[in-house]
KOLLODREN-209163 format. One line per 10 residues: number of its first residue (from 1); their letters; for each residue x, y, z of C-alpha. Coordinates in steps of 0.2 Angstrom, whole numbers, plus 2048, in hexadecimal, padded with zeros to 3 digits. Example, Ala and Ser with C-alpha at 12.3 -4.5 7.8 and 13.67 -1.06 7.14 Angstrom:
2
1) as) 83E,7EA,827; 844,7FB,824 $
***
This chain:
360
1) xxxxxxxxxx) 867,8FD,7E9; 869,8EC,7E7; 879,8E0,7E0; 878,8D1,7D8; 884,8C6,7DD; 88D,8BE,7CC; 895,8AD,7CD; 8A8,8B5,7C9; 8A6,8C0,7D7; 8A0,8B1,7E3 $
11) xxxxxxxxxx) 8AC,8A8,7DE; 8B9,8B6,7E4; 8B2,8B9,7F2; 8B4,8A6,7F8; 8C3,8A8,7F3; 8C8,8B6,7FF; 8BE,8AE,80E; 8C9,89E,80B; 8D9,8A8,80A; 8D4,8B0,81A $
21) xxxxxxxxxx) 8D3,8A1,823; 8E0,899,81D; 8EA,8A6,824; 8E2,8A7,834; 8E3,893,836; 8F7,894,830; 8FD,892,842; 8F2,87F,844; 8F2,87A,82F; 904,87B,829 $
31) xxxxxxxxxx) 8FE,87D,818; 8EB,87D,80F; 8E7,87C,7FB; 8D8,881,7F6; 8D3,87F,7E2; 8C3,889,7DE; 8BE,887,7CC; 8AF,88F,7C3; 8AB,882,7B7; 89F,873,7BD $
41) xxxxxxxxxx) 8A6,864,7C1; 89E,85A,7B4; 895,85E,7A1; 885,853,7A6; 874,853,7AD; 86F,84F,7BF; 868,840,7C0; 855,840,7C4; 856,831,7CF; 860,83C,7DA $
51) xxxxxxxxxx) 84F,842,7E1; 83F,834,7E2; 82F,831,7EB; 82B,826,7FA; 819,81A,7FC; 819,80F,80C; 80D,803,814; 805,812,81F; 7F6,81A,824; 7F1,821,813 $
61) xxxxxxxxxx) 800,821,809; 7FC,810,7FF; 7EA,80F,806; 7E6,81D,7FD; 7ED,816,7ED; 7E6,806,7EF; 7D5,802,7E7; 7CE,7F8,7F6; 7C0,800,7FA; 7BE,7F3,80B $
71) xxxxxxxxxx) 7C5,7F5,81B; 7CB,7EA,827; 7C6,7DE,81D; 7D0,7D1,826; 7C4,7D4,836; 7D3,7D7,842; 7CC,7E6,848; 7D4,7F9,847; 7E1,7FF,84F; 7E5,811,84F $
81) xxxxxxxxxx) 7F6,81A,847; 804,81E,853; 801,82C,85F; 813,832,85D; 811,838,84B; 808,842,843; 7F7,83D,849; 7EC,848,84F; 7DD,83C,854; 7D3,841,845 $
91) xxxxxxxxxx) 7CB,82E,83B; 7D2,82A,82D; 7C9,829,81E; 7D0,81A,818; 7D5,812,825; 7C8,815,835; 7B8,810,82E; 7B2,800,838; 7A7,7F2,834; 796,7F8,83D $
101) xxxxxxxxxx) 791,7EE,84F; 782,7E5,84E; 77B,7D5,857; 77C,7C9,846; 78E,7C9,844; 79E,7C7,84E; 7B0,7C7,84B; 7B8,7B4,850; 7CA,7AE,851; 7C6,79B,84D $
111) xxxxxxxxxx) 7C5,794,83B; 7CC,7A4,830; 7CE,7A2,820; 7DF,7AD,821; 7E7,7B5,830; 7E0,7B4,840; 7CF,7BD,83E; 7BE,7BA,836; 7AD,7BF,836; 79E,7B4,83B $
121) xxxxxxxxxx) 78C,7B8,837; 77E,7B0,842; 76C,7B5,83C; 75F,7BE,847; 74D,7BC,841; 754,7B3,831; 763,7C0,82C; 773,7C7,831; 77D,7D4,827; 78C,7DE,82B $
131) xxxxxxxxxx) 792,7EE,824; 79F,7FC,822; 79B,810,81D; 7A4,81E,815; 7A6,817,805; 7A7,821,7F6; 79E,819,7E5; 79C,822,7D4; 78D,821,7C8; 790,814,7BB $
141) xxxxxxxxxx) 79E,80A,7C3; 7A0,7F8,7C4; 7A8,7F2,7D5; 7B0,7E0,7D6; 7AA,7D5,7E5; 7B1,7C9,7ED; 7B2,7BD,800; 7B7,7AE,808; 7A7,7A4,80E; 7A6,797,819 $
151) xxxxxxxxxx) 793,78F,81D; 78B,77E,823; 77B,780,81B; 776,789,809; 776,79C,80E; 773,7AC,802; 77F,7B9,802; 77A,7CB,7FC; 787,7D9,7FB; 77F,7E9,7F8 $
161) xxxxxxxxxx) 786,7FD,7F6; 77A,809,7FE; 776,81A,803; 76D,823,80F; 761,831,807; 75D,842,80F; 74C,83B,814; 756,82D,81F; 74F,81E,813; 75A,812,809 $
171) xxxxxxxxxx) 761,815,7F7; 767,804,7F1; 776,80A,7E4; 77A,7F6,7E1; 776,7E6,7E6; 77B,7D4,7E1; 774,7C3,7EA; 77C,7B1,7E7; 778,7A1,7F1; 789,796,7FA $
181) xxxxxxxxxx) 786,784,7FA; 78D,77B,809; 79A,771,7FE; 7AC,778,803; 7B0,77E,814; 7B6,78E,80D; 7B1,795,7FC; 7B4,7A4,7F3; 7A4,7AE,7EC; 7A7,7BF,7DD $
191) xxxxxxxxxx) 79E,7C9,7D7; 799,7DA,7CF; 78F,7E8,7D4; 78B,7F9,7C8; 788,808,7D2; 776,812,7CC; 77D,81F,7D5; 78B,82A,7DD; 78B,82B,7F0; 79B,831,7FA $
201) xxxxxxxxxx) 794,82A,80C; 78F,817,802; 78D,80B,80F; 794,7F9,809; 788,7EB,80F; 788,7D7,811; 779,7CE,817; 777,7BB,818; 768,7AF,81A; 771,7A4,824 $
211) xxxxxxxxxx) 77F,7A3,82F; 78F,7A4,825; 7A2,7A9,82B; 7AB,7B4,81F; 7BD,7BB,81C; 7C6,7C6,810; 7B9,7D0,807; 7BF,7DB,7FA; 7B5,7E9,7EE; 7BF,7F0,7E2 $
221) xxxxxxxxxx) 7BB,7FD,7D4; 7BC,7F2,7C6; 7C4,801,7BC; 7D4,7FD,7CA; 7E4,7FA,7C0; 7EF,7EB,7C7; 7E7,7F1,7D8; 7EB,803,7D7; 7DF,810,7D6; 7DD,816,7C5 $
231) xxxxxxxxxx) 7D9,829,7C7; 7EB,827,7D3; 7F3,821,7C4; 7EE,82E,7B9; 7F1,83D,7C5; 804,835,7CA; 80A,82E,7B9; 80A,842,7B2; 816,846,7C0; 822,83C,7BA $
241) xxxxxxxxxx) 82D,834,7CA; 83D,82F,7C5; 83F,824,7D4; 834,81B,7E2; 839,816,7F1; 832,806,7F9; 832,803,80D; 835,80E,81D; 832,809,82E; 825,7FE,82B $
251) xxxxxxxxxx) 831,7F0,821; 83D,7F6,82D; 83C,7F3,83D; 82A,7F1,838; 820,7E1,836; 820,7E0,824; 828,7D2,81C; 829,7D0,809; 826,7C0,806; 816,7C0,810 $
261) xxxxxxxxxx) 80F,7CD,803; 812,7C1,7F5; 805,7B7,7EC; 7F2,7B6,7EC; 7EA,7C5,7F6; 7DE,7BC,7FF; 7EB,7AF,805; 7F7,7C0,80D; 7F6,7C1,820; 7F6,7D3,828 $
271) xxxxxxxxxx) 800,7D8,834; 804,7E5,842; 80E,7F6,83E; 817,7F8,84C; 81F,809,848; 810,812,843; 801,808,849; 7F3,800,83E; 7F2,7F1,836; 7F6,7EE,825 $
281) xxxxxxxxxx) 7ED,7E1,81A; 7FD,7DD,812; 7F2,7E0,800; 801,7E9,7F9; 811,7E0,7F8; 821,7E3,7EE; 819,7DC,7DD; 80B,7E7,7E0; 819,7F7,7E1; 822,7F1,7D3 $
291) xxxxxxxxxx) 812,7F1,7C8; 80F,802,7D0; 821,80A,7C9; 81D,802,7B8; 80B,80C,7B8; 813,81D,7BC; 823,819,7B2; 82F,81B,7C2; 83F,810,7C6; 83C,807,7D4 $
301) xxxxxxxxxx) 846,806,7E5; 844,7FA,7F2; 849,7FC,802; 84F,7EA,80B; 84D,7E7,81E; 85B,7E6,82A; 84D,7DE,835; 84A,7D1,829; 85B,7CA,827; 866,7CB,81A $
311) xxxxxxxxxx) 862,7BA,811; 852,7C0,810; 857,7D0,806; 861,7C2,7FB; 851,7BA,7F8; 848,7C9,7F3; 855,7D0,7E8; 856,7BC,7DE; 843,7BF,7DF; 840,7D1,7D5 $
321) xxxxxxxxxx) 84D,7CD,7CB; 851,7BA,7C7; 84A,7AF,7B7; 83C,7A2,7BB; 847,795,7B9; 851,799,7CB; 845,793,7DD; 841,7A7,7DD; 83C,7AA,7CF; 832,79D,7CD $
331) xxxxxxxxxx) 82A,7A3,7D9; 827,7B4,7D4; 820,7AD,7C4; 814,7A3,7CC; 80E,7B1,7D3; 80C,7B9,7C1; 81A,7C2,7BC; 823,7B6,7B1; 82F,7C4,7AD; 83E,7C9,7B8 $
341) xxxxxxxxxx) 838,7DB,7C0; 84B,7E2,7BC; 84D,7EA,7CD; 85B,7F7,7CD; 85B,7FF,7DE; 85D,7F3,7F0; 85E,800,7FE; 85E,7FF,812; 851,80C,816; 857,81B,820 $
351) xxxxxxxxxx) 85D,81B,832; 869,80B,82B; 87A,80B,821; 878,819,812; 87D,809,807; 874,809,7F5; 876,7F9,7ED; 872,7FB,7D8; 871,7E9,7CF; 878,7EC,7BE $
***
């Protein structure tokens, strides 16, 4: 036979367990009050911010968001996650696939046109190419192209998406070609390709008539929205998160600093994680989050880093929330959001002082 406990009768029954010990403990507590009352101690609602979600800069938490579809595409090599976590050894789909060795091309530190890292193609018999499997690319779908190009002499560049076919022959899926004249030491090239096909083992691929160095290559679905993956967008935004939380041990004590993932992509040097290994491309900056929280509907909170000094947690709190006619806001709406981002929540992320700090 089984009891259901009512909350009268636990009520009582605390009671009596505090009586009990309030007796025993007479002889060290001269006197105890204890006020037990069944009624809640307030008429409203929890507050759904009380309980929020988390993205951070690591292995595929925001790369799995993020519509690049091109890795290292700084050329600074990969280096593995941190063996102390949660890794097992097992590649990464987003985050392990390596541009492919090959005598035409090699990575150089001289001359990048970002960071530290670029790519220089020297042809053999007349061509050089480089590319990068594991891709997935969907029937119908327009991908958005683009590189940094640096060349001495008038060199085509041909960007193609391909497949390999059970028979072990070539299925081109998209290709695009376009000639660099040697008129700017570095020039940017776009362009679009439309998949004729859907492949999940697509094979991105660049070949060069001439010898050309090259930095930051991007494709993007040209579906992406503000950067984001659209089906992630549409599978999140029905969850409805009441609160995101911004940072972790890769802003702090990480590498991340905020206001180098500020600005113009291609113009964002990566940098190390130190805590849980990688290197980011620094694609995904605080603008980039806050444009996340609008797509889902979710209040953002952003945690500031101890590491980074608190005048630069000022800075970033004049720059989320300031008008453009202050130095930081400005310089957020140079950057293309005219409009103050209304930042509530500043918050040093766990491990530091439990302090919340809400901007009202």
């Amino acid at each position: 036979m089984t009891h259901r406990l009512t909350f009268s009768s636990f009520v009582a029954r605390l009671f009596l367990v505090l009586l009990a010990w309030s007796t025993v403990s007479s002889t060290t507590f001269a006197q105890s009050l204890v006020k037990i009352s069944p009624r809640p101690l307030h008429e409203g609602k929890i507050n759904a911010k009380l309980f929020g979600n988390f993205v951070e800069l690591l292995d595929d938490v925001v790369p799995s968001l993020w519509a690049e579809m091109i890795n290292d595409r700084d050329f600074d090599g990969i280096v593995p996650s941190a063996e102390w976590c949660y890794y097992r050894g097992e590649p990464n789909v987003y985050l392990d696939r390596k541009w492919e060795p090959n005598a035409t091309w090699t990575r150089v530190q001289e001359n990048a046109f970002c960071g530290t890292h670029a790519a220089q193609l020297t042809p053999v018999n007349g061509q050089a190419s480089l590319s990068q499997p594991g891709m997935y690319v969907a029937n119908g779908q327009t991908y958005n192209f683009s590189g940094w190009f640096r060349v001495s002499s008038d060199v085509t560049i041909t960007i193609t998406l391909k497949t390999l076919l059970p028979n072990d022959e070539w299925f081109i899926l998209a290709t695009t070609s376009e000639t660099l004249k040697a008129d700017a030491p570095w020039q940017k090239l776009s362009a679009t390709l439309t998949s004729c096909g859907t492949s999940d083992r697509a094979v991105f691929e660049l070949s060069a008539s001439g010898g050309v160095r090259i930095d930051k290559l991007s494709l993007m679905p040209s579906d992406n929205t503000h950067g984001w993956r659209k089906d992630a967008i549409e599978l999140i935004r029905p969850i409805k998160p009441a609160i995101v939380r911004w940072g972790g041990s890769v802003c702090d004590p990480g590498g991340y600093r905020w206001k180098n993932g500020i600005g113009p992509r291609e113009k964002r040097v990566p940098f190390p994680k130190v805590v849980w290994g990688r290197i980011d491309s620094n694609d995904v900056g605080i603008d980039e989050f806050l444009q996340f929280c609008r797509l889902i509907n979710a209040e953002p909170l952003i945690c500031v880093s101890f590491s980074d000094g608190p005048e630069s947690a000022a800075d970033l709190v004049h720059y989320c929330n300031d008008p453009p006619t202050t130095p930081w806001g400005k310089r957020r709406s140079e950057n293309g959001f005219p409009q103050p981002h209304n930042v509530k929540f500043f918050f040093p992320r766990e491990g530091k002082i439990l302090l919340l700090f809400r901007i009202v």
